[in-house]
C-alpha positions as CSV (number, residue, x, y, z in Angstrom):
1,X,272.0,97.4,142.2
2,X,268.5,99.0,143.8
3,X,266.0,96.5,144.8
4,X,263.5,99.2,143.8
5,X,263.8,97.5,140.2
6,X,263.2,94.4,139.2
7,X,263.3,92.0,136.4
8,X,259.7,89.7,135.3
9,X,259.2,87.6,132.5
10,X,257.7,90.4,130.7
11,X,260.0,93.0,131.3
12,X,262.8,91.1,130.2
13,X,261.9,90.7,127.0
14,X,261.2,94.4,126.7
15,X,264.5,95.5,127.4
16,X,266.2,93.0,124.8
17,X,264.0,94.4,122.3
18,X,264.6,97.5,123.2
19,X,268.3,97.0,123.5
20,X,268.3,95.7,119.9
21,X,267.1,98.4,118.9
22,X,269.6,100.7,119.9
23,X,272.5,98.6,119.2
24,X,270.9,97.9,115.3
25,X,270.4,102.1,115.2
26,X,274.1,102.3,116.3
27,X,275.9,100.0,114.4
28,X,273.7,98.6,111.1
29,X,271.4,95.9,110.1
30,X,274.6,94.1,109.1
31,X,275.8,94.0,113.2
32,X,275.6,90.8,115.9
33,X,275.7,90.4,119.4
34,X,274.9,87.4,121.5
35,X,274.2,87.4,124.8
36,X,273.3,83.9,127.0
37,X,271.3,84.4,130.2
38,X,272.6,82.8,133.9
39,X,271.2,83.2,137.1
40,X,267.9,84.7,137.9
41,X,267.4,85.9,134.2
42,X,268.0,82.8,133.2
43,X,265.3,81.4,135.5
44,X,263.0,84.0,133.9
45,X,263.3,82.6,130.9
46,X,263.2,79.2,130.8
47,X,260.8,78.3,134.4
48,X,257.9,79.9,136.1
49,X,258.5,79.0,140.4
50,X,260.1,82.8,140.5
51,X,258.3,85.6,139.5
52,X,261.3,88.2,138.9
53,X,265.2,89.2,139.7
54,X,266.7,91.9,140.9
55,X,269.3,91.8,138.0
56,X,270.2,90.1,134.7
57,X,274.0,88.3,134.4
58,X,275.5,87.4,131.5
59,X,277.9,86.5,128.9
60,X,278.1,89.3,126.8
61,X,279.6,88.5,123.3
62,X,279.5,91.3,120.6
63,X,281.6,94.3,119.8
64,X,282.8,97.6,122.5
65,X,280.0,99.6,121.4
66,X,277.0,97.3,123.4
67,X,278.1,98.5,126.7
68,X,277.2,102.2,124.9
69,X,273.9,100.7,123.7
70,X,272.8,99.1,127.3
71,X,274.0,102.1,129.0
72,X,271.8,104.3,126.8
73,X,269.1,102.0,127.1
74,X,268.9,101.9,131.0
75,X,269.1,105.6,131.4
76,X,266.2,105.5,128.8
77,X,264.4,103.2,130.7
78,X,265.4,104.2,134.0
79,X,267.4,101.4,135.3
80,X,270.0,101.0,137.3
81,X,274.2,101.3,136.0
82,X,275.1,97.6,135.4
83,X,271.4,96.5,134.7
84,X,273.0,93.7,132.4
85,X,276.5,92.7,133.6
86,X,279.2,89.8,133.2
87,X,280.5,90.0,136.8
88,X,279.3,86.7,137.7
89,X,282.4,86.1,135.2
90,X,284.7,86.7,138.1
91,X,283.2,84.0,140.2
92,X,283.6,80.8,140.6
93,X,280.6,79.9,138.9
94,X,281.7,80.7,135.9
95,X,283.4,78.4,132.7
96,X,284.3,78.8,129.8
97,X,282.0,75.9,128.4
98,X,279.1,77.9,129.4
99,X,278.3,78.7,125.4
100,X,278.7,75.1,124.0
101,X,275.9,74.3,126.5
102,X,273.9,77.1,126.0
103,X,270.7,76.5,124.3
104,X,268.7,79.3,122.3
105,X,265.5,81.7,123.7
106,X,264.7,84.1,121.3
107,X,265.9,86.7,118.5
108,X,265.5,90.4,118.6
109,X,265.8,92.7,115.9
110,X,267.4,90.5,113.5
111,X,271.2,91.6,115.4
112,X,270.8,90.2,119.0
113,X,270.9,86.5,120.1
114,X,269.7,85.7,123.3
115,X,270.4,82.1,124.7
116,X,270.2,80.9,128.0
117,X,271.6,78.2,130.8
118,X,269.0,75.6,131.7
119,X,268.0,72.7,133.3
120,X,271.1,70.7,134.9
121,X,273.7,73.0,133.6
122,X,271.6,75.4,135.7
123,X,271.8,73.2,138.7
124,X,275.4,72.4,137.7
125,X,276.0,76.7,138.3
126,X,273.9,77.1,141.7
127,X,275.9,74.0,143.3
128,X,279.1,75.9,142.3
129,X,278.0,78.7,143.9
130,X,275.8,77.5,146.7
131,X,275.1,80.7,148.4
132,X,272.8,80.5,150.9
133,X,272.2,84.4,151.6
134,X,270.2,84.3,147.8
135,X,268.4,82.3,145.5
136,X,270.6,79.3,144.8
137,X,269.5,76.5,147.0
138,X,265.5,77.2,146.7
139,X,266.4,77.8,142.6
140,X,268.1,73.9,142.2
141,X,264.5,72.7,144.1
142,X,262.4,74.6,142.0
143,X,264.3,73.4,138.7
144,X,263.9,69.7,140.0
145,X,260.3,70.3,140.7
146,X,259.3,71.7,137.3
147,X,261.7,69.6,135.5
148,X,260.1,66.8,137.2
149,X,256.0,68.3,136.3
150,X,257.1,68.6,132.4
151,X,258.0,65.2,132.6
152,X,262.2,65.8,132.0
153,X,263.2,64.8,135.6
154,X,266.8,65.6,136.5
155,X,269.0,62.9,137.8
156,X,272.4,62.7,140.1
157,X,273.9,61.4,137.3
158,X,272.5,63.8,135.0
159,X,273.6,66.7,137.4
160,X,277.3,65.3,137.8
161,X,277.8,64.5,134.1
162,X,276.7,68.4,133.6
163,X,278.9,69.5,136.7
164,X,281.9,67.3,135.1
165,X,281.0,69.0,131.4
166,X,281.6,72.3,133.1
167,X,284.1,72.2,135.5
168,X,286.2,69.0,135.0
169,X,285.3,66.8,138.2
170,X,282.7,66.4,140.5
171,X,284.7,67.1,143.2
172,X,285.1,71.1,142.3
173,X,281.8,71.4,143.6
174,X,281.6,72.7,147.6
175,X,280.8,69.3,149.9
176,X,278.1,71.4,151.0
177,X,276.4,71.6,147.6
178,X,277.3,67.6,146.7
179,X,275.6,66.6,150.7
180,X,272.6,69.3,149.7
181,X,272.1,67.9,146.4
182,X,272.5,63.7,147.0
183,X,270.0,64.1,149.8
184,X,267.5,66.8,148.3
185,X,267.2,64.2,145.3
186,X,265.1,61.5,147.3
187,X,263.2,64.0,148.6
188,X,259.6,63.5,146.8
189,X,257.8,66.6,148.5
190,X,259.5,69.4,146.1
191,X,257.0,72.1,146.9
192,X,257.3,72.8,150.5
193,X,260.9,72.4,151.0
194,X,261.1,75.0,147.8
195,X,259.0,77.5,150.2
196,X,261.0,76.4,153.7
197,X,264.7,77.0,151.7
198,X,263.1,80.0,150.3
199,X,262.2,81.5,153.8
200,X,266.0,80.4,155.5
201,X,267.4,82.5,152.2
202,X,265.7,85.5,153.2
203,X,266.0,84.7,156.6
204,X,269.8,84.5,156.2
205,X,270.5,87.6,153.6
206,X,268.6,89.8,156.5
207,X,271.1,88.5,159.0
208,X,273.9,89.6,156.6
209,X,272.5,92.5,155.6
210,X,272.8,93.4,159.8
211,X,276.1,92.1,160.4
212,X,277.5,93.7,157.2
213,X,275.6,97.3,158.2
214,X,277.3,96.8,161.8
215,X,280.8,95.7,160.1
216,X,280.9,97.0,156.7
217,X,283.7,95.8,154.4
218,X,284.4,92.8,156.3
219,X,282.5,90.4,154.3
220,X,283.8,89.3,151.3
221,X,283.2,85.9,149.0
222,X,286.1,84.0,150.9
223,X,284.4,84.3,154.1
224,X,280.9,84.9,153.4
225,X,280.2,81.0,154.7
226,X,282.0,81.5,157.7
227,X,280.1,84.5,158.8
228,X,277.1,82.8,157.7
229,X,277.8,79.9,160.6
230,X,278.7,82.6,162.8
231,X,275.3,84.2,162.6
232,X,273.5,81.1,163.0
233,X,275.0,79.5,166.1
């Protein structure tokens, strides 16, 4: 996807309401769709430490004929093929509980549901996939830290009985993510370790980007840690 577009807070909404719209013209007042928000977009929605996203990932859940309507509507509003996607469903952060944990965000056009992944079922999804070359790490600090301002702190406990709830056991998650996220939580100075993981994510994803334009088609998500290592030492 282009980093020339990105997703806010505001423009999100637009393009749901925009989407309903398309898919209500195309298939009746009568029609459904529901669609629950992960990663960045689900950030968007539900905290206010990131400002926008490069894409929106999702569990799409309607009839064949809403890939017609967000195709029409990106061309319409000029974004990119695959602005709203369920690939993340091929990774390992996915699971099939994600729905039963979902909680509601908003209605569009009486035929589109949107509902969203929050608090430690978020947290629960960036520990599974703990990638260090994007958002994951400085997104689980800046859930705690707001979590923690509206007066809903997250616990370990919390976070493991939401890991367990998704993906069976504890142990599934990387012992990278369970050593990151025992630690981080007796950290009491949220703010500027949100800003110094922030600039080792950007940091990192420019390293890859290097390696990646000097090897292309090496990296893959098997060995993305490795090369990660690699880099650093």
């Amino acid at each position: 996807m282009s980093v020339d577009i990105t997703f806010t807070k505001d423009n999100l909404d637009a393009c749901f309401s925009r989407l309903a719209k398309e898919f209500r013209r195309r298939n009746g007042k009568s029609a459904f769709a529901e669609i629950i928000l992960i990663g960045g977009a689900a950030i968007l929605a539900n905290y206010n430490f990131r400002n926008m996203t490069y894409d929106i990932d999702a569990i799409i859940r309607t009839t064949a004929s809403m890939k017609e309507s967000i195709n029409f509507v990106g061309d319409e509003m000029g974004l990119p093929n695959g602005w709203l996607n369920s690939d993340f469903m091929k990774t390992k952060s996915y699971s099939a509980k994600l729905l039963q944990y979902s909680k509601f965000y908003k209605e569009f056009g009486h035929v589109l549901e949107v509902r969203t992944i929050s608090g430690d079922y978020l947290t629960a999804m960036k520990l599974m996939s703990g990638r260090k070359y994007k958002n994951d790490i400085s997104d689980i600090i800046g859930i705690l830290q707001e979590e923690k301002e509206r007066g809903t702190p997250q616990t370990l406990h919390s976070i493991q009985e939401a890991v367990c709830n998704l993906y069976g056991k504890w142990e599934t998650i990387p012992q990278d993510s369970r050593d990151f996220i025992t630690e981080i939580m007796k950290e009491d100075c949220l703010e500027s370790l949100y800003k110094q993981y922030l600039n080792i994510e950007t940091s990192t994803k420019q390293a890859l980007l290097a390696f990646n334009t000097k090897y292309p088609n090496v990296t893959n998500e098997n060995n993305v840690n490795d090369i990660i290592k690699k880099i650093e030492t």
